[in-house]
PDB file of N, CA, C and O in Angstrom:
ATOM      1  N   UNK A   1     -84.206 -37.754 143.044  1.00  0.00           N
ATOM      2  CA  UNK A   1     -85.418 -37.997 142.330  1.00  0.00           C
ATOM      3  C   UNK A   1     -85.147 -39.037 141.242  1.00  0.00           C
ATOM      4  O   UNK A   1     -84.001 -39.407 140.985  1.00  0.00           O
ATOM      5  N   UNK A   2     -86.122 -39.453 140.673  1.00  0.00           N
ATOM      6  CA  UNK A   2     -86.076 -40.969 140.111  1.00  0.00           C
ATOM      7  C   UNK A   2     -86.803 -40.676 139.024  1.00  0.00           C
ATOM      8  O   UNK A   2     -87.978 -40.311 139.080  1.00  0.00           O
ATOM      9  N   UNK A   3     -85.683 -40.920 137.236  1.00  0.00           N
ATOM     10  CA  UNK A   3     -86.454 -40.012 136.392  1.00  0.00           C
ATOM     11  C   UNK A   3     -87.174 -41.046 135.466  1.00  0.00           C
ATOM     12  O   UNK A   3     -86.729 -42.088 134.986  1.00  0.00           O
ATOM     13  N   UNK A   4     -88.615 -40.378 135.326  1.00  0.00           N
ATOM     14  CA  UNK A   4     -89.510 -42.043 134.861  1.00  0.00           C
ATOM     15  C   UNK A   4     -89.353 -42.203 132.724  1.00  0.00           C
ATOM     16  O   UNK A   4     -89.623 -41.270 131.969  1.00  0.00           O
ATOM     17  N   UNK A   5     -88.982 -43.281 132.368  1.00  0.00           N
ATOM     18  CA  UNK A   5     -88.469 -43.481 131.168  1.00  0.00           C
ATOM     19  C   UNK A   5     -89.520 -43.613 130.636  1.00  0.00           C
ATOM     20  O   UNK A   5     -90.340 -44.345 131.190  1.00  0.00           O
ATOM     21  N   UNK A   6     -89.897 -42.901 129.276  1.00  0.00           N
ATOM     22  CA  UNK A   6     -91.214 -43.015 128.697  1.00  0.00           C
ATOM     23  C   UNK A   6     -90.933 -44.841 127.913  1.00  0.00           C
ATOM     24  O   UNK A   6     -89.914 -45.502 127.712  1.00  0.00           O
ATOM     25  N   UNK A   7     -92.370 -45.089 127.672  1.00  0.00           N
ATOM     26  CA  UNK A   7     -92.193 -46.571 127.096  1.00  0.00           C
ATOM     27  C   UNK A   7     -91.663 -46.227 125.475  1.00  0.00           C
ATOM     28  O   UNK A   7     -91.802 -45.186 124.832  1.00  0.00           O
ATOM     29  N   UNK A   8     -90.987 -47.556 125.080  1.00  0.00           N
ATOM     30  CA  UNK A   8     -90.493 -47.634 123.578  1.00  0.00           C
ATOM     31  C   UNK A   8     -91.372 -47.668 123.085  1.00  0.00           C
ATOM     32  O   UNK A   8     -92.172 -48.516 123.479  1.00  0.00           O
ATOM     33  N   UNK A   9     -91.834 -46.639 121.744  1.00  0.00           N
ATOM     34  CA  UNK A   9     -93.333 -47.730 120.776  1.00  0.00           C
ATOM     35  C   UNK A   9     -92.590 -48.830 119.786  1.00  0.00           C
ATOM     36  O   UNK A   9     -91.416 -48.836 119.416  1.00  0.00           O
ATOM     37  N   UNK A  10     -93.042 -49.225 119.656  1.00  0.00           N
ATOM     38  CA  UNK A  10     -92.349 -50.613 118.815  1.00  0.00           C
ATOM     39  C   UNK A  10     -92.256 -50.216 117.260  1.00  0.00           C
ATOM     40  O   UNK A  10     -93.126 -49.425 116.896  1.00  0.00           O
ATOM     41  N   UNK A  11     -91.672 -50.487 116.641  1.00  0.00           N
ATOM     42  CA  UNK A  11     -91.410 -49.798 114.971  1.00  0.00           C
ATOM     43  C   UNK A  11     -92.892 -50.622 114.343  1.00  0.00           C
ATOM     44  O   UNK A  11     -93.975 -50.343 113.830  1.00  0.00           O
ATOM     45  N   UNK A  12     -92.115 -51.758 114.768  1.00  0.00           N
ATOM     46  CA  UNK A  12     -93.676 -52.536 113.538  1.00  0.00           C
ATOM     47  C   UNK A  12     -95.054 -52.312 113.815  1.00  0.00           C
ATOM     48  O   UNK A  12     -95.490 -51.293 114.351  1.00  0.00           O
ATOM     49  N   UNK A  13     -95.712 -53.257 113.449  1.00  0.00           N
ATOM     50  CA  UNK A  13     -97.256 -53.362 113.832  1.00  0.00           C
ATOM     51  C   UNK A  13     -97.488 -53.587 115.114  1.00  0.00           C
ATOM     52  O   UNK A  13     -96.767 -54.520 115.470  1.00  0.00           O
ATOM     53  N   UNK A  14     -98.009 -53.271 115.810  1.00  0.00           N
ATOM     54  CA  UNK A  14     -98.237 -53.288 117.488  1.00  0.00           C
ATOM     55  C   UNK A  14     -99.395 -53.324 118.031  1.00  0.00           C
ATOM     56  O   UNK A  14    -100.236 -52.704 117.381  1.00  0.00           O
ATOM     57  N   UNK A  15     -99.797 -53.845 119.042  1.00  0.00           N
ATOM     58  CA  UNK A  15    -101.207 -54.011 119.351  1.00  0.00           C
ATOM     59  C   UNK A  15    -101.510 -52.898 120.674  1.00  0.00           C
ATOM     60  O   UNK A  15    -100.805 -52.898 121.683  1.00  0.00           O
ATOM     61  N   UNK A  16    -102.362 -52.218 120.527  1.00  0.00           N
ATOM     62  CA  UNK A  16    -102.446 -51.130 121.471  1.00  0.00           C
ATOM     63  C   UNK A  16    -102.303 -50.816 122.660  1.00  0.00           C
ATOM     64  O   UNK A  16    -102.357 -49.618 122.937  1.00  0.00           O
ATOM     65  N   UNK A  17    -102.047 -51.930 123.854  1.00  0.00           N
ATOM     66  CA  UNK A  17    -101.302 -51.827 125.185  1.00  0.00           C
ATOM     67  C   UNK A  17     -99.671 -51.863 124.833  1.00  0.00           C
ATOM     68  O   UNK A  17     -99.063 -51.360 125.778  1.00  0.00           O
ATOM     69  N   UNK A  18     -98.824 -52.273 123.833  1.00  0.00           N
ATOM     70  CA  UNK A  18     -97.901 -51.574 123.219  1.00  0.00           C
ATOM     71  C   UNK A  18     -97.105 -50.454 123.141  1.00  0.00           C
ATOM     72  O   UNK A  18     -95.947 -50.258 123.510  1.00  0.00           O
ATOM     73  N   UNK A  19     -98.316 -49.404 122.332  1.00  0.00           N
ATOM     74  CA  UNK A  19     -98.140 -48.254 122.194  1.00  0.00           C
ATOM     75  C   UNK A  19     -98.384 -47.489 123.537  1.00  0.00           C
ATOM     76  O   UNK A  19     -97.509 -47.077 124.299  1.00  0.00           O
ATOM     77  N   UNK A  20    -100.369 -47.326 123.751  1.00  0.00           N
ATOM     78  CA  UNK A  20    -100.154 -46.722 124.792  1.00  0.00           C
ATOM     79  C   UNK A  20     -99.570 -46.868 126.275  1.00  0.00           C
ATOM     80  O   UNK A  20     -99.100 -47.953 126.617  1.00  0.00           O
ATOM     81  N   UNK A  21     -99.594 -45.832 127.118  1.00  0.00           N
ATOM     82  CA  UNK A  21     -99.156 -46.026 128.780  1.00  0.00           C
ATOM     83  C   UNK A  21    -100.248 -46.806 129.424  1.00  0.00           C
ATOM     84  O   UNK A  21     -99.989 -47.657 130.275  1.00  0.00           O
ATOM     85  N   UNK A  22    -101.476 -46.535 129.035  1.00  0.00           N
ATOM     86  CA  UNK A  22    -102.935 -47.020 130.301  1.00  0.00           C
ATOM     87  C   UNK A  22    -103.648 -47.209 129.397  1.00  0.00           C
ATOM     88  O   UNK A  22    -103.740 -46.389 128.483  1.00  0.00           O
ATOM     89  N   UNK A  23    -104.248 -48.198 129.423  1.00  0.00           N
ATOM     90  CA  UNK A  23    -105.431 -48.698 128.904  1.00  0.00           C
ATOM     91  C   UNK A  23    -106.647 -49.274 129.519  1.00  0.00           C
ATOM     92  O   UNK A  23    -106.625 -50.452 129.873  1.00  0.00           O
ATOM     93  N   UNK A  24    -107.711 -48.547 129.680  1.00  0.00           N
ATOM     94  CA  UNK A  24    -108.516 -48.962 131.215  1.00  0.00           C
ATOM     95  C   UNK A  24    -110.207 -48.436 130.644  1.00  0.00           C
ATOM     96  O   UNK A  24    -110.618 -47.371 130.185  1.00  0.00           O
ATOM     97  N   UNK A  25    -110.832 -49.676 130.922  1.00  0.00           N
ATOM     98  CA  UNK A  25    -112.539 -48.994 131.042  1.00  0.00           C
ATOM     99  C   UNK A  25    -112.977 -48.898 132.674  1.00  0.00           C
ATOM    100  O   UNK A  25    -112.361 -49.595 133.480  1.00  0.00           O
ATOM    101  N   UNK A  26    -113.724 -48.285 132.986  1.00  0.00           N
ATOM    102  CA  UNK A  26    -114.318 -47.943 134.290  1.00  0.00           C
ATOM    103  C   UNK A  26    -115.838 -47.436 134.164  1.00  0.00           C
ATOM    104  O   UNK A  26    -116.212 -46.536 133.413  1.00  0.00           O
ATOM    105  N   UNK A  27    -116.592 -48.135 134.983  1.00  0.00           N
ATOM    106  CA  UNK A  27    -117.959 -47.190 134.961  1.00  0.00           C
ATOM    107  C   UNK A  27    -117.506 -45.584 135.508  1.00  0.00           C
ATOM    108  O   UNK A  27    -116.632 -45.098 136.226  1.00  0.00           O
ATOM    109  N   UNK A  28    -118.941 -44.993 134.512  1.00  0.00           N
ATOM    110  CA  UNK A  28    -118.689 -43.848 135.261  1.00  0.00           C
ATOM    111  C   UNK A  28    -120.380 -43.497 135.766  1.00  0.00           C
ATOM    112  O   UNK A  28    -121.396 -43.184 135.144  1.00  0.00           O
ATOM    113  N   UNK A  29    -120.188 -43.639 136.637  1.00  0.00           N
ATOM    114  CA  UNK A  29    -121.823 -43.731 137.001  1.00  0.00           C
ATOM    115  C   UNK A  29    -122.904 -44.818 136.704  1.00  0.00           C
ATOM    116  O   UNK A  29    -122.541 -45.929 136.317  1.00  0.00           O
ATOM    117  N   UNK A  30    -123.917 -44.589 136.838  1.00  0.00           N
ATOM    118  CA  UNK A  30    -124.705 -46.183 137.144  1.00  0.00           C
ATOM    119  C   UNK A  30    -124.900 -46.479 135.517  1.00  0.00           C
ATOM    120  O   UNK A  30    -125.044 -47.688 135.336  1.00  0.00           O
ATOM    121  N   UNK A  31    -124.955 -45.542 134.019  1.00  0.00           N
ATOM    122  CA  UNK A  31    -125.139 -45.866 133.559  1.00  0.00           C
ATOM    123  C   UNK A  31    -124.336 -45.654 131.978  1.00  0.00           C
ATOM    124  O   UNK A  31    -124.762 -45.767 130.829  1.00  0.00           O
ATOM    125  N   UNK A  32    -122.984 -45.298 132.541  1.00  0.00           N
ATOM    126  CA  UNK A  32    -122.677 -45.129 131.377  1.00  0.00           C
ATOM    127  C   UNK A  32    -120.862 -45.526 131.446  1.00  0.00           C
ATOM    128  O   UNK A  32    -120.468 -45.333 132.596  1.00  0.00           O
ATOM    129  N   UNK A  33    -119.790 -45.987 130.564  1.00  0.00           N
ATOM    130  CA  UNK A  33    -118.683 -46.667 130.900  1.00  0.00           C
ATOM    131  C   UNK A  33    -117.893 -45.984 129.944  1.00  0.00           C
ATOM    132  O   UNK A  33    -118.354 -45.763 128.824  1.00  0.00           O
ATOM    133  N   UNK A  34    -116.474 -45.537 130.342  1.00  0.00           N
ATOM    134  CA  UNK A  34    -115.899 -44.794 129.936  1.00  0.00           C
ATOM    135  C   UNK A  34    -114.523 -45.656 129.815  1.00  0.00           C
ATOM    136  O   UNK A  34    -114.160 -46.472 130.662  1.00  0.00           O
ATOM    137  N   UNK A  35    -113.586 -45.231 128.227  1.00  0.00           N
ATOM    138  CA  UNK A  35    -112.860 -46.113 127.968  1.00  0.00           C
ATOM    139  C   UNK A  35    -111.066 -44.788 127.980  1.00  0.00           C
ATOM    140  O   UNK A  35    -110.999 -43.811 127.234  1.00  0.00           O
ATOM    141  N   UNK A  36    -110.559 -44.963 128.425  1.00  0.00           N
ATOM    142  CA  UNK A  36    -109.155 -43.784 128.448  1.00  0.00           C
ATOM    143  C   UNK A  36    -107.958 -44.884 128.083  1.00  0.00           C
ATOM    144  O   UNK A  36    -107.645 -46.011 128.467  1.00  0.00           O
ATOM    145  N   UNK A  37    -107.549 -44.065 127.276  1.00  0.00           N
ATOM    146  CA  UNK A  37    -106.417 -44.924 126.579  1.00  0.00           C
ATOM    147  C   UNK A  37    -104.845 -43.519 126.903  1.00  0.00           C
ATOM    148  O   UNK A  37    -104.918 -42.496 126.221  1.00  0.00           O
ATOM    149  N   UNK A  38    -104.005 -43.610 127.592  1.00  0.00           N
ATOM    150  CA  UNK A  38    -103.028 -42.696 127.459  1.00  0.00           C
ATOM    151  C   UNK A  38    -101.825 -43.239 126.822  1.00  0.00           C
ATOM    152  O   UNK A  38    -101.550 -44.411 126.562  1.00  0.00           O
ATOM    153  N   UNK A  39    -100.969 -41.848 126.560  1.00  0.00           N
ATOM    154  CA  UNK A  39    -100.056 -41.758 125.969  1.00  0.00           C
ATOM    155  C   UNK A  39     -98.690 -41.207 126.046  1.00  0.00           C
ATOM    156  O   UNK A  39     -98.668 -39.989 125.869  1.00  0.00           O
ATOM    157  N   UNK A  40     -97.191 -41.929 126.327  1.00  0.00           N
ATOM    158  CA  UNK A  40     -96.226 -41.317 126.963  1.00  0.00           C
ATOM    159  C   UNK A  40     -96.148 -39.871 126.465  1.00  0.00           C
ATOM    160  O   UNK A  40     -96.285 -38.922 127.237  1.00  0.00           O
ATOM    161  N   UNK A  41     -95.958 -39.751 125.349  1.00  0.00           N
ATOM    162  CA  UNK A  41     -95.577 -39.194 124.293  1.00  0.00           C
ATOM    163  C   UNK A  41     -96.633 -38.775 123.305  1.00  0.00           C
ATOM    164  O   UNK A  41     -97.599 -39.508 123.091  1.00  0.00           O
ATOM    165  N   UNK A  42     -96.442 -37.329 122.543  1.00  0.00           N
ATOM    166  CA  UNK A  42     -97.036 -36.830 121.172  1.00  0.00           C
ATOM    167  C   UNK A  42     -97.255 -37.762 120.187  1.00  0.00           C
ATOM    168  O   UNK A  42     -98.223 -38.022 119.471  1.00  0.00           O
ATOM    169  N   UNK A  43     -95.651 -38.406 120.360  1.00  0.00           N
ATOM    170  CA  UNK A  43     -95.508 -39.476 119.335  1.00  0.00           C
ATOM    171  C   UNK A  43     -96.035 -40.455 118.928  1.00  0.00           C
ATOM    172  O   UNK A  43     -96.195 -40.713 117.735  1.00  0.00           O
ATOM    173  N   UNK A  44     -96.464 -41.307 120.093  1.00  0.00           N
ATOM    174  CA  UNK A  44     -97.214 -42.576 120.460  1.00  0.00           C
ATOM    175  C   UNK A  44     -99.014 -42.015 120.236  1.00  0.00           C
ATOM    176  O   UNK A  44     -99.903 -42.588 119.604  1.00  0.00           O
ATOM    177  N   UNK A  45     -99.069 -40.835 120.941  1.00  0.00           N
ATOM    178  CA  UNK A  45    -100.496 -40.737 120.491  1.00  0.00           C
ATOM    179  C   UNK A  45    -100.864 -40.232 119.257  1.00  0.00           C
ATOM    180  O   UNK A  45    -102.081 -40.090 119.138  1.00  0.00           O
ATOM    181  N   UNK A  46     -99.915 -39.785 117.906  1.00  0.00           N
ATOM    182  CA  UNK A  46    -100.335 -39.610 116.695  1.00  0.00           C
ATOM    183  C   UNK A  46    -100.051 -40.526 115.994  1.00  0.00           C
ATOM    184  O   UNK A  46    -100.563 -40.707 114.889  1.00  0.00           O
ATOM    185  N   UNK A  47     -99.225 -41.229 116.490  1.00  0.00           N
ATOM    186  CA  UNK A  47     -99.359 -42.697 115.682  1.00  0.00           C
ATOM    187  C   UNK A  47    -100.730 -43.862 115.683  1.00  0.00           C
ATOM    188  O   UNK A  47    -100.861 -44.675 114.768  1.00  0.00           O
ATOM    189  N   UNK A  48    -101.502 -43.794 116.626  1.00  0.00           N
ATOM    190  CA  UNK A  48    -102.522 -44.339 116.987  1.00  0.00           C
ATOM    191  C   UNK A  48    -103.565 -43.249 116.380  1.00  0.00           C
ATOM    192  O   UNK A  48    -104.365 -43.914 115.721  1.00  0.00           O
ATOM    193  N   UNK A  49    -103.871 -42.050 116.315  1.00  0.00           N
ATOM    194  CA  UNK A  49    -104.794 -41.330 115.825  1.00  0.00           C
ATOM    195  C   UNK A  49    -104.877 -40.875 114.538  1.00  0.00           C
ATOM    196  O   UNK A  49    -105.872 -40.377 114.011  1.00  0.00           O
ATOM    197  N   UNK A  50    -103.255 -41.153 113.802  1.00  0.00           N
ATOM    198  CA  UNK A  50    -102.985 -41.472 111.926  1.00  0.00           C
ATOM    199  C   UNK A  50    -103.488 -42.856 111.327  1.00  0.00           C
ATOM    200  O   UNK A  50    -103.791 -43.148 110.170  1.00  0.00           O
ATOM    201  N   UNK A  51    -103.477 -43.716 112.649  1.00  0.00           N
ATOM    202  CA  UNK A  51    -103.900 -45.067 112.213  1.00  0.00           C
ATOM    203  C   UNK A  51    -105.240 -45.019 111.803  1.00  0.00           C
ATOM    204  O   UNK A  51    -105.554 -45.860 110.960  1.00  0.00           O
ATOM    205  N   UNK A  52    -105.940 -44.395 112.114  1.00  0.00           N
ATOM    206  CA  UNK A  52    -107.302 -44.199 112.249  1.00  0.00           C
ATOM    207  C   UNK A  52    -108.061 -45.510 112.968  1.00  0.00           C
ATOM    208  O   UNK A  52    -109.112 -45.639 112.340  1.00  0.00           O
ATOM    209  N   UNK A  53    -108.009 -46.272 113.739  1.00  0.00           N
ATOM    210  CA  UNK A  53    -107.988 -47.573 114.449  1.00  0.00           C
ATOM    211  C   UNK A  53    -109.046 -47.181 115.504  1.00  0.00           C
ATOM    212  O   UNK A  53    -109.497 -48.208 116.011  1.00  0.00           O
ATOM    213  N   UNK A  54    -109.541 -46.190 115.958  1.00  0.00           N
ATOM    214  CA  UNK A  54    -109.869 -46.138 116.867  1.00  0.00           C
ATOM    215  C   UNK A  54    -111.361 -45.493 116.440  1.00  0.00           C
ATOM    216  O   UNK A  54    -111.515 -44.376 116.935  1.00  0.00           O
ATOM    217  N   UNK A  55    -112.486 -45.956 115.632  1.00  0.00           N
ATOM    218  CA  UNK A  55    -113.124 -45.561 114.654  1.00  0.00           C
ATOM    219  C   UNK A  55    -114.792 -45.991 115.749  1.00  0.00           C
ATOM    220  O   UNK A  55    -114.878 -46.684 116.763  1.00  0.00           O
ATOM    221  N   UNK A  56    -115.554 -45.462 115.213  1.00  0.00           N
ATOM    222  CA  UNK A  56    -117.137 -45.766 115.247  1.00  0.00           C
ATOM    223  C   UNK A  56    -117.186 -47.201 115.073  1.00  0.00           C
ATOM    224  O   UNK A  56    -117.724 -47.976 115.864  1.00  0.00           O
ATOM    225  N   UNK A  57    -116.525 -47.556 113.868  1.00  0.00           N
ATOM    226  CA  UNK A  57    -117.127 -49.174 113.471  1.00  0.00           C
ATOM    227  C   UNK A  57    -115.983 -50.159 114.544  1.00  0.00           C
ATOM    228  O   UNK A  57    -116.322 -51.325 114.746  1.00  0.00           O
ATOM    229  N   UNK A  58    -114.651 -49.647 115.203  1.00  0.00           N
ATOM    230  CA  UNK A  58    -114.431 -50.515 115.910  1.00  0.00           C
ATOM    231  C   UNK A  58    -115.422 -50.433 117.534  1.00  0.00           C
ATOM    232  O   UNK A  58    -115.750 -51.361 118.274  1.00  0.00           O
ATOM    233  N   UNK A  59    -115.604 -49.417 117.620  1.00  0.00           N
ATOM    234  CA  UNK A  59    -116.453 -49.245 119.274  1.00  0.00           C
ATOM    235  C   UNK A  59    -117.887 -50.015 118.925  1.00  0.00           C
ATOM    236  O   UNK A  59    -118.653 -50.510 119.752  1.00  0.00           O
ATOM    237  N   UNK A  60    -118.051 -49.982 117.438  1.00  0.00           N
ATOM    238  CA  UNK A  60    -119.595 -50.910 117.608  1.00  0.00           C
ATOM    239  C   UNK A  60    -118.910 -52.288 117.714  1.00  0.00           C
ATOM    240  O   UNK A  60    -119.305 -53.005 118.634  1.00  0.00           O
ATOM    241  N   UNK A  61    -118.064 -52.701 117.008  1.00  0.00           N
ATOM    242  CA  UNK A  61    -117.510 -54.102 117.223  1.00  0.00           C
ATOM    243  C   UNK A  61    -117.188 -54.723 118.720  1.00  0.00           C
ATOM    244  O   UNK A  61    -117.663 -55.778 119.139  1.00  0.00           O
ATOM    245  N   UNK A  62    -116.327 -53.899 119.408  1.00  0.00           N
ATOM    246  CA  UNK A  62    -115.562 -54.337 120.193  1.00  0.00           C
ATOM    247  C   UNK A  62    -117.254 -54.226 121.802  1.00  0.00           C
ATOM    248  O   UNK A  62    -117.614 -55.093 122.599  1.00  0.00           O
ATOM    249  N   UNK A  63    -117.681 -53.053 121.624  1.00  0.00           N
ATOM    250  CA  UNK A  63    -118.720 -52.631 122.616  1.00  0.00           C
ATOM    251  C   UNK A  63    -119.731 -52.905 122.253  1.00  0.00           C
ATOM    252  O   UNK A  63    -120.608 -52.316 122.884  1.00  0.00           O
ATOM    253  N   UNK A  64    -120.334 -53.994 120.978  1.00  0.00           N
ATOM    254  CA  UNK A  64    -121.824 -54.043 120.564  1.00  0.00           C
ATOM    255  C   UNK A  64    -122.603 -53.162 120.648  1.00  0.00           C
ATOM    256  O   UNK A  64    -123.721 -53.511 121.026  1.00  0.00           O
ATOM    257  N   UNK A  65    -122.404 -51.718 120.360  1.00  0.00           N
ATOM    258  CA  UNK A  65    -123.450 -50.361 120.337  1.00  0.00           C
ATOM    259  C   UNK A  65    -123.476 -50.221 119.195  1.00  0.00           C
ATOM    260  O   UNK A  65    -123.015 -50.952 118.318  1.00  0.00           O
ATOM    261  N   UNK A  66    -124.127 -49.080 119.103  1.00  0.00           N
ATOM    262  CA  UNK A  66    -124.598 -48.730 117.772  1.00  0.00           C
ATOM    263  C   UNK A  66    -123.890 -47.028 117.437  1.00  0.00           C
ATOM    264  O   UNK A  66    -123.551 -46.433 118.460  1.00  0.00           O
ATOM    265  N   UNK A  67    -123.715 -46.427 116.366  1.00  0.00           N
ATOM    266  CA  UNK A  67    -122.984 -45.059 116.498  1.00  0.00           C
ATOM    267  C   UNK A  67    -123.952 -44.314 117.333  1.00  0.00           C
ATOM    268  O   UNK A  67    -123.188 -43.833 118.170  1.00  0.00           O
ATOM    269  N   UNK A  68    -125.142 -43.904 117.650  1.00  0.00           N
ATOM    270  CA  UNK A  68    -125.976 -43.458 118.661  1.00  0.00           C
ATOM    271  C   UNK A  68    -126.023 -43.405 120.180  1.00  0.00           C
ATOM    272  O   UNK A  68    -126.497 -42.662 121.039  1.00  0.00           O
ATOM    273  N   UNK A  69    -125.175 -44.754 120.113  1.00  0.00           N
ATOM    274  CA  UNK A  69    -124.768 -44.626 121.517  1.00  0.00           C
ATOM    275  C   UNK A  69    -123.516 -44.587 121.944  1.00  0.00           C
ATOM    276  O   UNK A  69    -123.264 -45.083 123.042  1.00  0.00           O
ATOM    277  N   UNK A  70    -122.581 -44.046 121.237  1.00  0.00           N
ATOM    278  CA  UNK A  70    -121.226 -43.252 121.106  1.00  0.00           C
ATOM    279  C   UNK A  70    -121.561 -42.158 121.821  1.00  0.00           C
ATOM    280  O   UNK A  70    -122.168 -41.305 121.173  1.00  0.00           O
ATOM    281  N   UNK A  71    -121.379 -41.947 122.819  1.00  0.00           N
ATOM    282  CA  UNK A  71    -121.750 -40.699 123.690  1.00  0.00           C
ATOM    283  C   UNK A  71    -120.939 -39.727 123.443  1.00  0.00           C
ATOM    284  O   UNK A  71    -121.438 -38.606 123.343  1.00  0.00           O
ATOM    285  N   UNK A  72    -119.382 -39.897 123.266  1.00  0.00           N
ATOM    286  CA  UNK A  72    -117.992 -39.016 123.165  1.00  0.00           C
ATOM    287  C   UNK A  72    -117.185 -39.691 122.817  1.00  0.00           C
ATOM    288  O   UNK A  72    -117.014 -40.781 123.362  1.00  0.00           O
ATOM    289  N   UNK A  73    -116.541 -39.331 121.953  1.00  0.00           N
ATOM    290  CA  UNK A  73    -115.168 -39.805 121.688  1.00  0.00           C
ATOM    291  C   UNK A  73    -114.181 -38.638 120.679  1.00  0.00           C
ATOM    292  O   UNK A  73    -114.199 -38.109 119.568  1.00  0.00           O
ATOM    293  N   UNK A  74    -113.471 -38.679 121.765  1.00  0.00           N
ATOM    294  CA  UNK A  74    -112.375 -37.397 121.589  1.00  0.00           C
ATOM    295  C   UNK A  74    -110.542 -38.271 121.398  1.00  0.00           C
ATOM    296  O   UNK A  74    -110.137 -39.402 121.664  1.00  0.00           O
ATOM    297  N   UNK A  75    -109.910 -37.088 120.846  1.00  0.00           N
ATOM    298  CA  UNK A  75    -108.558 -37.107 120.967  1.00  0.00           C
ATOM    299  C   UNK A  75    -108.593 -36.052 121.759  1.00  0.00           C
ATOM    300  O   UNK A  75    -109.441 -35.211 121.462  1.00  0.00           O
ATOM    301  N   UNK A  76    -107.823 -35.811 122.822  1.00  0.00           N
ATOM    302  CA  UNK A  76    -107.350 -34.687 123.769  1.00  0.00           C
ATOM    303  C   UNK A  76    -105.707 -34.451 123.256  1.00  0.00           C
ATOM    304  O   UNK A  76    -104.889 -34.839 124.090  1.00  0.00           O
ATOM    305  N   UNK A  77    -105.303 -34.041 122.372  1.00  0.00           N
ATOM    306  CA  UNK A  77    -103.956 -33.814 121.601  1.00  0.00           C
ATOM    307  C   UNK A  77    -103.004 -33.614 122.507  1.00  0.00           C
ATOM    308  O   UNK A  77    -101.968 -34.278 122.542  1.00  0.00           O
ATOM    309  N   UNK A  78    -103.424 -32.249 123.678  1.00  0.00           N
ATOM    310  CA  UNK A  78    -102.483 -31.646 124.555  1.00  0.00           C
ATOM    311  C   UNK A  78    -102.299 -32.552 125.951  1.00  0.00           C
ATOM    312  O   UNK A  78    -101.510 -32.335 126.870  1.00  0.00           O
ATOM    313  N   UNK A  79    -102.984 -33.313 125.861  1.00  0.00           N
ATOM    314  CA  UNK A  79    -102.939 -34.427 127.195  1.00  0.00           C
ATOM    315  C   UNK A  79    -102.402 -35.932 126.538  1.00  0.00           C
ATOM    316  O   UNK A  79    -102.173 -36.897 127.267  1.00  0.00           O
ATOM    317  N   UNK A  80    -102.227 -35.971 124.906  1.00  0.00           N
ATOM    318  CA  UNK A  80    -101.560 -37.671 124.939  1.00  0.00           C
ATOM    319  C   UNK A  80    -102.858 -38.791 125.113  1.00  0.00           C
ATOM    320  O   UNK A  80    -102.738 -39.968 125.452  1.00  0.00           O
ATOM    321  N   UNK A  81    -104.153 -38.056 124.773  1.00  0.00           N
ATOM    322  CA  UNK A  81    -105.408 -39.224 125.680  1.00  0.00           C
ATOM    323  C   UNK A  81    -106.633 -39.471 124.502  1.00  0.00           C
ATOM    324  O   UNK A  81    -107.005 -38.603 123.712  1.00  0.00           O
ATOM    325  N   UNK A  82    -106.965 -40.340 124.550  1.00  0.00           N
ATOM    326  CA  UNK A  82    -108.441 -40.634 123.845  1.00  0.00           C
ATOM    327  C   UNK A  82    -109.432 -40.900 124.731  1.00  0.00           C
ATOM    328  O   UNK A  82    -108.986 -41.668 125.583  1.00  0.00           O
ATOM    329  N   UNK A  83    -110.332 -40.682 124.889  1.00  0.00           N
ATOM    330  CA  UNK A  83    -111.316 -40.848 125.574  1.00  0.00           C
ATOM    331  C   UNK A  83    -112.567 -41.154 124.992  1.00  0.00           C
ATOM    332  O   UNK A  83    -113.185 -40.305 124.349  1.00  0.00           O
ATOM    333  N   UNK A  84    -113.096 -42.597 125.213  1.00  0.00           N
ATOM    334  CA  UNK A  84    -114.642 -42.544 124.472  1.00  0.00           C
ATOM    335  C   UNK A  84    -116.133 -43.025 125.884  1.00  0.00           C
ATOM    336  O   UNK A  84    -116.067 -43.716 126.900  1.00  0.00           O
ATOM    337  N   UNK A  85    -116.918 -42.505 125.455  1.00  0.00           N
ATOM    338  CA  UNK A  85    -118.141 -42.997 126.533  1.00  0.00           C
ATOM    339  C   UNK A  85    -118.997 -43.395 125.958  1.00  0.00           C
ATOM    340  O   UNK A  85    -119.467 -42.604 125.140  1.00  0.00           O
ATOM    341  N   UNK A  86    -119.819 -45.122 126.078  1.00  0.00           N
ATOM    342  CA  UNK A  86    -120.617 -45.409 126.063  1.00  0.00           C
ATOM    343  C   UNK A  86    -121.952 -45.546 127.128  1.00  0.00           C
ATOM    344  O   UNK A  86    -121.757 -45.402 128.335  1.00  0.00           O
ATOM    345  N   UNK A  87    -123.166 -45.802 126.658  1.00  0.00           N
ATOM    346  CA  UNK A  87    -123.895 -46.458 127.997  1.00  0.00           C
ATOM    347  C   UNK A  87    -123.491 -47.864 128.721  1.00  0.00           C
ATOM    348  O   UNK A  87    -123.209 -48.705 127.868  1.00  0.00           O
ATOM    349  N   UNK A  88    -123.399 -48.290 129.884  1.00  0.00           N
ATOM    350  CA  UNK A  88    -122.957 -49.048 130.334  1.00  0.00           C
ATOM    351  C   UNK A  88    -123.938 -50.347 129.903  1.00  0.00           C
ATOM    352  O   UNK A  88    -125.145 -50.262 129.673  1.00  0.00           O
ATOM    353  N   UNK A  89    -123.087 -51.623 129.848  1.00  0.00           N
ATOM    354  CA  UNK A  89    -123.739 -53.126 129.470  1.00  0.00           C
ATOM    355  C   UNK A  89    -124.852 -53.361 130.120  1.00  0.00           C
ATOM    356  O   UNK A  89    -125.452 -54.422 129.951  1.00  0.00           O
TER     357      UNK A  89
END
């Protein structure tokens, strides 16, 4: 068996395909798009969720919505995952 090496997080400032393992949006249905960010490690994902980086005012920036149409956005602690859903573009 072939044992899989978690990724290094980088000490300094890092830009978030970096830190996390997957970084991926996907529709999820005809009308709404879902963003999953994972994480090798505890480590890697409390470093990103102490940052506080991953905020309302960046999903209106980056997704042009408004906090209203923040459908979900979670830390899943025991899975290493963030997960947010908007309505789709």
């Amino acid at each position: 068996m072939v044992s899989i090496k978690p990724k290094e997080i980088p000490a300094e400032e890092a830009m978030l395909p970096k830190i996390a393992s997957v970084v991926r949006s996907k529709n999820c249905g005809n009308f709404e798009l879902t963003l999953d960010v994972m994480f090798d490690s505890e480590e890697a994902s409390l470093r990103v969720k102490r940052a506080n980086l991953l905020t309302n005012a960046t999903t209106r920036k980056l997704y042009n919505v408004e906090d209203d149409q923040i459908l979900t956005k979670i830390y899943l602690d025991p899975g290493n995952l963030y997960w947010l859903m908007t309505p789709a573009p």
